[in-house]
C-alpha positions in Angstrom: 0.0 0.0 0.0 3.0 2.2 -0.2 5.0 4.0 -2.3 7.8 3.2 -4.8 11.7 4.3 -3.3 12.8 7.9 -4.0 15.4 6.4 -7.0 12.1 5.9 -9.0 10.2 8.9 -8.2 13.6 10.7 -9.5 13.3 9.0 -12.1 10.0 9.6 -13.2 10.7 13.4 -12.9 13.3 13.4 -15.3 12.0 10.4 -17.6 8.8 9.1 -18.7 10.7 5.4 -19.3 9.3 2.3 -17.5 10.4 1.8 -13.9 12.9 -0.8 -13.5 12.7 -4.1 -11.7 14.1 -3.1 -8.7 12.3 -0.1 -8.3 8.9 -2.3 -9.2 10.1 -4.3 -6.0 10.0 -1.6 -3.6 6.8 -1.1 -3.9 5.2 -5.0 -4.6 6.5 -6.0 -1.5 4.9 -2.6 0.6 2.1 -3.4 -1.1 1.2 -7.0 -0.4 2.3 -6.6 3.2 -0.2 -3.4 3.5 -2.8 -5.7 2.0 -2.1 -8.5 4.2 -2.3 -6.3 7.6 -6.1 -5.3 5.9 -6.6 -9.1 5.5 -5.5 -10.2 9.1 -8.0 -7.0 10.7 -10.6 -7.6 8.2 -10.8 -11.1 9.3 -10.4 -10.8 13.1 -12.8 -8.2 13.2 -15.2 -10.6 11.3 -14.9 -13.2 13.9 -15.2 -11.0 16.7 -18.3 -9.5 15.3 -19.5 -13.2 15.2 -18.9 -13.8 11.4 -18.3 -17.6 10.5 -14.4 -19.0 9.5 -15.9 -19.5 6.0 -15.8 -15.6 6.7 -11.9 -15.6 5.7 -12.6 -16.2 2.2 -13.9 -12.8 2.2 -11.2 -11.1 3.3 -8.7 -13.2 1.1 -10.8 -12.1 -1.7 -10.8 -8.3 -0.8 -7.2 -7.9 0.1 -6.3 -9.3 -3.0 -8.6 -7.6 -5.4 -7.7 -4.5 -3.2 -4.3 -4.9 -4.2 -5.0 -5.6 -7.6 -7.5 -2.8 -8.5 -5.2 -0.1 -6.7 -2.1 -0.5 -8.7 -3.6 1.4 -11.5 -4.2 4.2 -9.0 -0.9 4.3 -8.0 0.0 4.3 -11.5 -2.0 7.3 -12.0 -0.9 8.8 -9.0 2.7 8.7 -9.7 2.1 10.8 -13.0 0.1 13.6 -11.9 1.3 14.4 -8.4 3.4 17.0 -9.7 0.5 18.9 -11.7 -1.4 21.9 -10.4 -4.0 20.5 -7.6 -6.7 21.6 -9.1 -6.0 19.2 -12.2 -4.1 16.8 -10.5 -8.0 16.4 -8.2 -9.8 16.7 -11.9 -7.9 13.4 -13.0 -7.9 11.6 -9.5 -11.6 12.2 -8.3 -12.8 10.6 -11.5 -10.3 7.9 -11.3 -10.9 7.2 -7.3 -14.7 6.7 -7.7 -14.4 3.9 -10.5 -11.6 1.9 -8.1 -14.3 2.3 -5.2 -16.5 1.4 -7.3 -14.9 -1.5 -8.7 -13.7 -2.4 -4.7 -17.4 -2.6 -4.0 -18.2 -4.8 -6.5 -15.1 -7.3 -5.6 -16.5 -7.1 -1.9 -19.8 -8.1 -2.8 -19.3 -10.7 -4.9 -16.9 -12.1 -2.6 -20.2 -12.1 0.4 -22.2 -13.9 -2.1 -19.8 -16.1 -3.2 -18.5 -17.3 0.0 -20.5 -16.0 2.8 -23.2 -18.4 4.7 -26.9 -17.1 4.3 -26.9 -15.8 7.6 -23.8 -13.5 7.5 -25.1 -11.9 3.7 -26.9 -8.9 4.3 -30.8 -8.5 4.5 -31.1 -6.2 1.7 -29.5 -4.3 -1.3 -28.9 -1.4 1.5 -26.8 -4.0 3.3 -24.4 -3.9 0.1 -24.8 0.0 0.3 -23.4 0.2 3.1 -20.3 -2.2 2.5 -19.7 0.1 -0.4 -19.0 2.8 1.5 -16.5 0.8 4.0 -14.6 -0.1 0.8 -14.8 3.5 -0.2 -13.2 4.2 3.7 -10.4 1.9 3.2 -9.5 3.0 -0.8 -9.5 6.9 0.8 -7.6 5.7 3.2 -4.8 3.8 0.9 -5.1 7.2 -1.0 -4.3 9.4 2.0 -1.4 7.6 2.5 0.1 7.2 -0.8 0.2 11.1 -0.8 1.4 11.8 2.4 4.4 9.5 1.7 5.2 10.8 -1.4 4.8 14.3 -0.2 7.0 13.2 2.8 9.7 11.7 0.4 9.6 14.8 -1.4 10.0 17.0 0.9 13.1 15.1 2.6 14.6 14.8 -1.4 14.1 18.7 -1.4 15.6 19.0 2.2 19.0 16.5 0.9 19.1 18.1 -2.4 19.4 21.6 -0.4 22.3 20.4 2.3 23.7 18.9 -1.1 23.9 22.0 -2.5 24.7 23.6 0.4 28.2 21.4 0.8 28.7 21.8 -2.5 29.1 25.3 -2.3 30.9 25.7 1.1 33.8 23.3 -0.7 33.9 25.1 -4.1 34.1 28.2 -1.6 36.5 26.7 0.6 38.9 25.8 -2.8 38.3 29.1 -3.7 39.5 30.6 -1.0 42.4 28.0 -0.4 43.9 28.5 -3.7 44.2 32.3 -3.7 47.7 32.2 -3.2 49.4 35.2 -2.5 51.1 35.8 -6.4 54.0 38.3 -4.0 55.0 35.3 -2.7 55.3 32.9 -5.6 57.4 36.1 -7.3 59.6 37.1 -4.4 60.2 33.4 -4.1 61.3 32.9 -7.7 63.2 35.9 -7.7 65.2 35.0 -5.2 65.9 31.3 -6.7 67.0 33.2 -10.1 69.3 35.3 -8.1 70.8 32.3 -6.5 71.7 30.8 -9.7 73.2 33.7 -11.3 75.1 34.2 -8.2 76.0 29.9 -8.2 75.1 29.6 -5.0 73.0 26.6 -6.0 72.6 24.6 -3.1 70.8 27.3 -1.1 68.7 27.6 -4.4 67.9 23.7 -4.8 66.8 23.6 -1.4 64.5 27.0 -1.6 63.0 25.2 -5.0 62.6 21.7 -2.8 60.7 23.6 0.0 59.0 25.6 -2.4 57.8 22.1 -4.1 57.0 20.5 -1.5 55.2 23.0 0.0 53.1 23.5 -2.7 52.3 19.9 -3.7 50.9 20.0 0.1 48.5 23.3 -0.4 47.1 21.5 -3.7 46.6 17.9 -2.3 44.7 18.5 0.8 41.2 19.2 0.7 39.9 22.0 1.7 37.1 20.9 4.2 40.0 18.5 5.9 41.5 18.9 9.4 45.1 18.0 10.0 46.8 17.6 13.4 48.5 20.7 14.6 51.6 19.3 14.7 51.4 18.1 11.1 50.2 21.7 9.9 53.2 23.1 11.9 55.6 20.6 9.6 53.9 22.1 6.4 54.4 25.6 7.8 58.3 25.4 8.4 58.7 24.6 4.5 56.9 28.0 3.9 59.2 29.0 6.4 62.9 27.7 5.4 61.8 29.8 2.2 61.1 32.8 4.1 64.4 32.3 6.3 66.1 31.9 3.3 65.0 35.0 2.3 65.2 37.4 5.2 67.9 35.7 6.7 68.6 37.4 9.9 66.0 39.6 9.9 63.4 36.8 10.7 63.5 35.6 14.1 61.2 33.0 15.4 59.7 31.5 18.4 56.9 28.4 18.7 56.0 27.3 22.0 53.4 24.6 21.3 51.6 22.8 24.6 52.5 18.5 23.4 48.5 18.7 24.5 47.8 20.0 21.5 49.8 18.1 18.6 47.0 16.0 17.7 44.8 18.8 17.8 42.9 19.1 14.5 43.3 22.2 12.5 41.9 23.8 9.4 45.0 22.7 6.9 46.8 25.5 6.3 44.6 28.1 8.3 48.0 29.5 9.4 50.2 30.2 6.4 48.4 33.2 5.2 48.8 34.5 9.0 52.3 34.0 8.5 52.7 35.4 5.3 50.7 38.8 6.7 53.4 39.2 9.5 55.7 39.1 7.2 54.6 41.1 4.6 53.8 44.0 6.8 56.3 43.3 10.1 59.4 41.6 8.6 59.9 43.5 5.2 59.0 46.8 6.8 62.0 46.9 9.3 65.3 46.6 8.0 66.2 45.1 11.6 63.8 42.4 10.8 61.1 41.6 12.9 60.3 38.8 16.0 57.1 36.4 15.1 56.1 34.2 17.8 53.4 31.2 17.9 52.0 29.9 20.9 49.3 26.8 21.0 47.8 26.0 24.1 44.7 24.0 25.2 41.7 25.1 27.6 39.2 23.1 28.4 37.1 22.2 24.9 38.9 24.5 23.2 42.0 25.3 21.2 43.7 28.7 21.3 45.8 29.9 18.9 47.9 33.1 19.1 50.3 34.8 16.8 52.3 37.9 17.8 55.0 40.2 15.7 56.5 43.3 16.8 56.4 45.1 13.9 55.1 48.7 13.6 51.6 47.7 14.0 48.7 48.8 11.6 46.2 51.1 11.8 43.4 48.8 10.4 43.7 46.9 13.2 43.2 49.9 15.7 40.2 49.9 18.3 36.9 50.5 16.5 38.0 49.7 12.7 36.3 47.7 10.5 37.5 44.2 10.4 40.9 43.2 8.2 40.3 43.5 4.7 43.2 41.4 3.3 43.1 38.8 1.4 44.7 36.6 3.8 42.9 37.6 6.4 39.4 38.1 5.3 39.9 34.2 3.8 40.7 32.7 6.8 37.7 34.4 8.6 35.2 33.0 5.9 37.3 29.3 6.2 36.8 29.7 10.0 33.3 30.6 9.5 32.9 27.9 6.5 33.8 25.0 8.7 32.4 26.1 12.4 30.3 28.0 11.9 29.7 30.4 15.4 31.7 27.8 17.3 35.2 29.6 16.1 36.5 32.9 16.8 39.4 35.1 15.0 40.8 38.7 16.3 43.4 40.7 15.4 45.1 43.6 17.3 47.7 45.9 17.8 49.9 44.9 21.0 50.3 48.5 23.4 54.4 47.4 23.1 54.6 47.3 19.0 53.6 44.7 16.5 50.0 42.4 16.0 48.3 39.6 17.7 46.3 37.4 15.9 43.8 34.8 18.2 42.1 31.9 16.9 39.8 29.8 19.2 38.7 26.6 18.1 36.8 23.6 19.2 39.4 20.7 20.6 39.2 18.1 18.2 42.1 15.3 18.6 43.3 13.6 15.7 45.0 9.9 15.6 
């Protein structure tokens, strides 16, 4: 008495082919076993109303003719539920009142048939009234049918919409992901052309190999995946060793990482651009180079994040301005946002001694 499975309503909205045989099997089987739950009531309620055994013939006889004359209607059903209601009742109505009709006639030909004289009824009102019983249980069959398929619709809408809605927060989260900085690729090229033309090719082969590695690593994660903390802080030192290799001298850093919180899973890469900012406007800024420090500590449910420089500061981070409007910045706010939703938090600020500070709080997930 059921519907068929939601693989064959999709595919009677985009094709007007046969069903196949498995999706005729999903609903045969719902079917017969609605039909057999009618047969084991209608029966039972017979005897307890003080019908004869010979009364089981009759219910034998309805279920199955019920079964039978209702699988045109849920034929018909199936092709008009998605037309306008007012046309979609100007087809069923019509087509309803002739299975009733024909249900009636199964029912009482099946009392006649099988029923003992005392259990047929007294009059032609008697069959009246059994018409309108088989009329109940057709309505009923009916009712169902559409509130299941309405139901299955509406949870295919509601999966096709989360669908969707993944499907977009990863192509946003690639997006995102892959806006490299170009300043970095050039500056990082640059200085592995200068290299060479000043033969000084080992420091070159192993800028290129970080460089390499570093980016095979930003293009083979996905975007949506966490990595363990101490993993992402592996990745980061090969963006790193390039930067050192650069600045030399002028970068100084210091990472003080809690062990608590190596296995703590993190956005991959959700710190490189960070980096990269500090040193675009702390490190290049100040020919004395500049002091970036990490520190990774865990409290309670939660993973906190901080990364200080003391550069000169900026004034888009002062009290009362508008968030950062980097690249960098404004990226790793939407990842944050993409992947946590309210359960994250990123701010940036200017330290009273000189430089920024960068928090991230994040739930504490551990990782293998």
């Amino acid at each position: 008495m059921l519907l068929d499975d939601p693989v064959e309503s999709l595919m009677i909205s985009v094709t007007t082919a046969p069903t196949s045989f498995v999706s005729r099997l999903s609903f045969w089987p719902l079917q017969v076993a609605g039909w057999l739950g009618f047969l084991a009531v209608h029966f039972l309620s017979g005897l307890a109303h003080g019908k004869h055994i010979s009364y089981l013939s009759v219910s034998m006889t309805s279920a199955i003719g019920g079964m039978l004359v209702t699988w045109p209607l849920h034929w018909l059903y199936k092709r008009i539920s998605r037309l306008p209601t007012a046309q979609m009742l100007g087809i069923a109505l019509p087509a309803f009142l002739v299975i009733c009709i024909a249900m009636a006639v199964i029912y009482a030909l099946s009392i006649q048939n099988y029923c003992p004289e005392e259990c047929k009824p007294a009059s032609f009102l008697g069959y009246v009234a059994y018409s309108g019983f088989t009329a109940y249980v057709i309505l009923s069959w009916s009712a169902l049918w559409f509130g299941i398929h309405n139901g299955r619709e509406l949870a295919g809408a509601r999966e096709r919409t989360l669908a969707a809605q993944s499907q977009a927060n990863l192509a946003q989260l690639k997006m995102l992901r892959y806006q490299l900085n170009p300043h970095f690729l050039f500056n990082t090229l640059n200085a592995i052309s200068t290299l060479v033309l000043e033969k000084d090719h080992d420091t070159a082969e192993r800028m290129l190999g970080a460089l390499s590695r570093f980016l095979r690593y930003s293009l083979d994660q996905e975007p949506q995946q966490k990595v363990p903390l101490k993993r992402e802080l592996e990745v980061l030192d090969l963006y790193l060793q390039i930067e050192k290799m650069r600045f030399d001298e002028r970068l100084q850093l210091d990472f003080v990482i809690d062990p608590a919180t190596e296995k703590a899973l993190v956005p991959c890469l959700i710190l490189q651009p960070l980096i990269e900012n500090a040193i675009k406007y702390a490190v290049s800024r100040r020919e004395q180079g500049c002091h970036i420090a990490l520190r990774a500590h865990a409290s309670g449910d939660w993973l906190d994040l901080e990364l200080t420089d003391d550069g000169p500061g900026s004034p888009a981070f002062a009290p009362g301005a508008p968030p950062g409007t980097g690249v960098g910045l404004r990226n790793t706010r939407e990842r944050l946002a993409t992947l946590y939703g309210e359960r994250q938090r990123l701010s940036v600020e200017n330290r009273p001694e000189g430089g920024v500070r960068v928090r991230i709080t994040l739930p504490l997930e551990m990782g293998p």
